[in-house]
C-alpha positions in Angstrom: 0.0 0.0 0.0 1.7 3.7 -1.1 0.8 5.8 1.7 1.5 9.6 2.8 1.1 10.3 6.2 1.4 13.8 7.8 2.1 14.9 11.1 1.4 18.6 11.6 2.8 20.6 14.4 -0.6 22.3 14.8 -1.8 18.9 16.8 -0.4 20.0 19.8 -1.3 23.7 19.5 -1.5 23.5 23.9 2.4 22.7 23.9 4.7 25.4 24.2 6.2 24.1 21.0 3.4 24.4 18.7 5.8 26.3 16.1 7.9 23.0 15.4 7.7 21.7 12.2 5.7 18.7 10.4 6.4 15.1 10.4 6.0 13.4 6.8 6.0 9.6 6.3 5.9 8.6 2.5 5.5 4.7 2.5 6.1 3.1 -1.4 4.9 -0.3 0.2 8.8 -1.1 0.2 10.3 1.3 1.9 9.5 4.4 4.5 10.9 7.7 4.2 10.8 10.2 7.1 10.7 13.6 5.9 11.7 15.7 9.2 10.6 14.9 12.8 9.3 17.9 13.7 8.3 17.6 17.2 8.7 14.7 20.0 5.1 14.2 20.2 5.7 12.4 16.8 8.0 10.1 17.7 5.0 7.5 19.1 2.8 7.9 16.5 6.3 7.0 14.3 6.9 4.1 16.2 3.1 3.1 15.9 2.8 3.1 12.4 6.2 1.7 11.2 5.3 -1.3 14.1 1.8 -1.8 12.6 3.6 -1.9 8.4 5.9 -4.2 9.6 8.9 -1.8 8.9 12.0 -2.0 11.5 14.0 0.7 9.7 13.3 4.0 7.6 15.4 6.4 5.2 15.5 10.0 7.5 15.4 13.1 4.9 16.3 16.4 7.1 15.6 19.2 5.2 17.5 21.9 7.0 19.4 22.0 10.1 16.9 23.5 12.2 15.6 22.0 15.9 11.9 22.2 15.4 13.1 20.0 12.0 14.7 17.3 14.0 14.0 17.5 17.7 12.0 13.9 16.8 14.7 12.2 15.8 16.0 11.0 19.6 12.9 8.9 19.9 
C-alpha cells in the first residue's frame, strides 16, 4: 500500500512548542521515508505506524538543520 502520512505541528497547538515543524512519512509499500521529525510528540505515532507496516528501519530526509526540523529524531 503507497501511503502519505502527515504529522502537523498544529496537533499540539497547547504545547509550548506548537511552532515546530511537520512530520511526513511517505510509505512506497517497500520502503519508508521520514521527511523531518518535527516535534517529540511524533516520535509515538512513528513508532506506531512503522510497528503496525511491519517496517523496522526508515530512510530520514532532514531538510535543514533546524531544531523544530529534527527534535523527533531521539525517539
Amino acid at each position: 500500500m503507497k501511503e502519505i502520512l502527515i504529522l502537523g505541528s498544529q496537533e499540539y497547538e497547547n504545547s509550548e512548542t506548537t511552532n515546530y515543524g511537520d512530520c511526513i512519512l511517505i510509505n512506497t509499500g517497500s520502503k519508508l521515508f521520514i521527511y523531518d521529525c518535527g516535534h517529540e510528540a511524533h516520535a509515538d505515532k512513528v513508532i506506531s505506524y512503522m510497528d503496525k507496516h511491519g517496517y523496522e528501519k526508515a530512510t530520514l530526509i532532514l531538510s535543514h538543520n533546524d531544531k523544530d526540523h529534527f527534535e523527533g529524531i531521539r525517539y
